[in-house]
matplotlib code that plots the C-alpha trace (Angstrom):
import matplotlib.pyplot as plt

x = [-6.3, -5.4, -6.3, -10.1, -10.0, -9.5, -11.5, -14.7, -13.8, -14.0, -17.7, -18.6, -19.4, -22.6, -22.3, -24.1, -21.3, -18.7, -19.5, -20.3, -16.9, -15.5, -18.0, -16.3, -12.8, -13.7, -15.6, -12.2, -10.6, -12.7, -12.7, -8.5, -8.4, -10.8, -9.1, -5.7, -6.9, -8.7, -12.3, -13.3, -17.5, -17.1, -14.4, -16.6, -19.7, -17.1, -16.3, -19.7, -20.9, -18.3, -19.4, -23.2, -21.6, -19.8, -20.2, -18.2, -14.7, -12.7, -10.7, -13.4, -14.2, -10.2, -10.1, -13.6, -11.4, -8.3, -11.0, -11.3, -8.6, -7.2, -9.5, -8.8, -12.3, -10.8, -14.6, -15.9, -12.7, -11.9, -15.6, -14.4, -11.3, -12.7, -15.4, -12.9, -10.8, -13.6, -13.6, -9.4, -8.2, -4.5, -4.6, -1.1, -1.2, -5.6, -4.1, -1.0, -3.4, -6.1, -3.8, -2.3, -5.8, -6.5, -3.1, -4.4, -7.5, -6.0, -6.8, -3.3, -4.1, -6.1, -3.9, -0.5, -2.5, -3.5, -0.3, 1.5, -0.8, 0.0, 3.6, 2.4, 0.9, 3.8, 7.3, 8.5, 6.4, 8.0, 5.7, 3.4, 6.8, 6.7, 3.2, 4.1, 7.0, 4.0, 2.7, 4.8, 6.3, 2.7, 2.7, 5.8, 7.9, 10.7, 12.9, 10.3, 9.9, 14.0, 13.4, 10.8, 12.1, 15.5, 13.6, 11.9, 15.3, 16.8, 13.9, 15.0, 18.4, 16.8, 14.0, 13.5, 10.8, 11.9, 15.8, 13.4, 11.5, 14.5, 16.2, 12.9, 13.1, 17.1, 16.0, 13.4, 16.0, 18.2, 21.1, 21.7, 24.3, 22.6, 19.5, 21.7, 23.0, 19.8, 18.7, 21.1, 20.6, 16.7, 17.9, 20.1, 17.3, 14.8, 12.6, 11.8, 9.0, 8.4, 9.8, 13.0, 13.4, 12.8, 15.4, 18.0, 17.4, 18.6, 21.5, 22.9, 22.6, 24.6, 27.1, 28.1, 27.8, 29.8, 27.0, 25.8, 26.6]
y = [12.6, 10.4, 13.0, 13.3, 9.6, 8.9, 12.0, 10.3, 7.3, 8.7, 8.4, 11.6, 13.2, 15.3, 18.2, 16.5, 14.1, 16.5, 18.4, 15.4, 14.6, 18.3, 17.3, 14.2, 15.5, 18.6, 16.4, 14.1, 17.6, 18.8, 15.3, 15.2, 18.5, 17.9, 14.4, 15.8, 18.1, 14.7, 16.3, 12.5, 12.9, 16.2, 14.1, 10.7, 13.1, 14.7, 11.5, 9.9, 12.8, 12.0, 8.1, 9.2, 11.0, 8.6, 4.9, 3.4, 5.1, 3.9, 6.9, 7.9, 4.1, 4.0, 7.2, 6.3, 3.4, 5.1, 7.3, 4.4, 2.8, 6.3, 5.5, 1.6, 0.4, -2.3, -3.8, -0.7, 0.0, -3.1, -2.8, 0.2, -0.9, -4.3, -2.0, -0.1, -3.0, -4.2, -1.6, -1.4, -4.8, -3.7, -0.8, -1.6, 0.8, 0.0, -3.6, -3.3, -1.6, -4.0, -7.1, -4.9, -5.2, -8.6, -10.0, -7.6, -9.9, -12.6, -13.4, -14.6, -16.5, -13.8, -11.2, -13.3, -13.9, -9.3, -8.3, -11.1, -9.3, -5.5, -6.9, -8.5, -4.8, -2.8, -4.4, -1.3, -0.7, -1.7, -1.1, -4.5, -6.4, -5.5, -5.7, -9.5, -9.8, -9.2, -12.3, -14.5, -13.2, -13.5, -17.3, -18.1, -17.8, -15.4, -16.8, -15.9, -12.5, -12.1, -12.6, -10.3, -7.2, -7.4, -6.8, -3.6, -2.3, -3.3, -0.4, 2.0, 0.8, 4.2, 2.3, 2.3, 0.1, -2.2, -2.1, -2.6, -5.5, -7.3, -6.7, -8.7, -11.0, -12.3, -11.8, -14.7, -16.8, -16.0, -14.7, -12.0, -10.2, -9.7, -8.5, -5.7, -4.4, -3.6, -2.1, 0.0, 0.9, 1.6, 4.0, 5.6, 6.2, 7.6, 4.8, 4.8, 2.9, 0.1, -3.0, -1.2, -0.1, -4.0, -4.6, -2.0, -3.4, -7.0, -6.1, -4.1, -6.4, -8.9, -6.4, -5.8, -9.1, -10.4, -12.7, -11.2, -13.7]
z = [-43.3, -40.6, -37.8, -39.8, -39.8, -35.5, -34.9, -37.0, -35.2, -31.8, -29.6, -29.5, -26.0, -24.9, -23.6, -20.4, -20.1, -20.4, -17.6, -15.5, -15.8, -15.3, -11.9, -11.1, -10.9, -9.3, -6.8, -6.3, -5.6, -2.7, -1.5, -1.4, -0.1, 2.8, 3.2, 4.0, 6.6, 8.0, 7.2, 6.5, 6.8, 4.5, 1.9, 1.6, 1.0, -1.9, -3.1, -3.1, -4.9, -7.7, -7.5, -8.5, -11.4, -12.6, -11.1, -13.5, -12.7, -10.2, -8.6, -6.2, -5.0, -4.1, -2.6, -0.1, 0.5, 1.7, 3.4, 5.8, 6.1, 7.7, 11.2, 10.8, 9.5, 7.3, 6.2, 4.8, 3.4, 1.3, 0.1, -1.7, -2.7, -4.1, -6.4, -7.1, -8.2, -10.5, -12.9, -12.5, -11.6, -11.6, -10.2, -7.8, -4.8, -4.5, -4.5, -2.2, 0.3, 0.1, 0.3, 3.4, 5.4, 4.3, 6.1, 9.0, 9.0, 9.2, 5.6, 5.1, 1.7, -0.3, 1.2, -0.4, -3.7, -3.8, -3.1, -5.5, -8.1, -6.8, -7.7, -11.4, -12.1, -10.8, -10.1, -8.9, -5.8, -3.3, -0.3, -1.7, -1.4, 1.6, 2.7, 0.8, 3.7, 6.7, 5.6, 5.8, 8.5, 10.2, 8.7, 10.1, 6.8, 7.9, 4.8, 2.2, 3.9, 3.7, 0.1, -0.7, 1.5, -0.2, -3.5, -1.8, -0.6, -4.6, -5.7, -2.8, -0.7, 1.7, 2.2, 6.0, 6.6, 4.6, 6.5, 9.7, 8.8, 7.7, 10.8, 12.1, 9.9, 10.2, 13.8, 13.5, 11.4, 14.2, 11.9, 14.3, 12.8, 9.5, 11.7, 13.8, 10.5, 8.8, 12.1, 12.6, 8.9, 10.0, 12.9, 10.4, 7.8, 10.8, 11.9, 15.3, 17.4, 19.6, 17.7, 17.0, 20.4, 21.6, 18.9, 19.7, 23.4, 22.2, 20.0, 22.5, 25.5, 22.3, 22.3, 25.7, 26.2, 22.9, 21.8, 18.2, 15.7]

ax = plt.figure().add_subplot(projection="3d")
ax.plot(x, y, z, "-o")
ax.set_aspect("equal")
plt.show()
């Protein structure tokens, strides 16, 4: 009875909207597919495609988006990701990245207020914590950044990133010898580049020299 009952209830599809959504996804396929072997032209032509078949789903706006973001066109790609974000307005990784270019811009306020939302949506991700930390580290708020990158490394303690940018930010509060040990926790978890090769380059001039603290 009750099964009679939710299927009446249910809207009925056509068999035109059916296979516009079999479309979509097989679309959002071709797109993925093309995206990962950086065929960008050929996957926003997929994922446009998808959009004309359905403009009210979200998955194809985010995915034109990330499309973007890939070569570092942050305009076109936070117009996707804020239509995107109209139809799913907590939609945390769509957020996390969109707060991410915003605090790139320079858009330091906006950017706080996405991310702080990213978090509201999904307290587990921890890359908008910290995507959070950037910003106030860009803002000058290293102990605001301490706190929020010791929440990412809570979700994940083999977080690298977030070992690295807390190494930064102890740096900037100057408590050295908290800095040195999440960088060497970094190094031990794989991350390499410039900023922890300028840091390794400081702690170990400390420690020939005896001046960590």
């Amino acid at each position: 009875m009750l099964v009679s009952i939710l299927l009446g209830a249910a809207p009925l599809k056509t068999p035109k909207e059916i296979q516009a959504r079999q479309d979509y996804f097989k679309r959002l396929q071709e797109g993925d597919s093309l995206l990962a072997g950086r065929k960008l032209d050929q996957a926003r032509l997929a994922y446009r495609e998808a959009v004309e078949l359905l403009p009210a789903h979200w998955k194809a706006y985010f995915r034109l988006g990330a499309s973007w973001n890939i070569v570092g066109h942050l305009d076109q790609a936070n117009a996707f990701y804020a239509k995107g974000l109209q139809i799913n307005p907590t939609h945390a990784l769509a957020l996390t990245r969109y707060g991410g270019n915003l605090n790139f811009q320079g858009k330091f306020e906006q950017a706080e207020n996405t991310l702080q939302k990213a978090i509201r949506s999904w307290p587990f991700i921890k890359i908008a914590y910290d995507a959070l930390a950037q910003v106030y580290i860009k803002t000058n708020e290293p102990a605001r950044a301490v706190t929020s990158l010791q929440w990412a490394i809570d979700i994940d303690p083999n977080y690298g990133p977030g070992h690295a940018n807390l190494a930064v930010a102890y740096t900037l509060l100057n408590q050295r010898k908290k800095a040195h040990a999440h960088l060497k926790r970094a190094m031990a978890l794989g991350v390499k580049g410039p900023v922890i090769d300028q840091l390794a380059g400081l702690y170990n001039k400390d420690a020939s020299g005896g001046k960590a603290q």
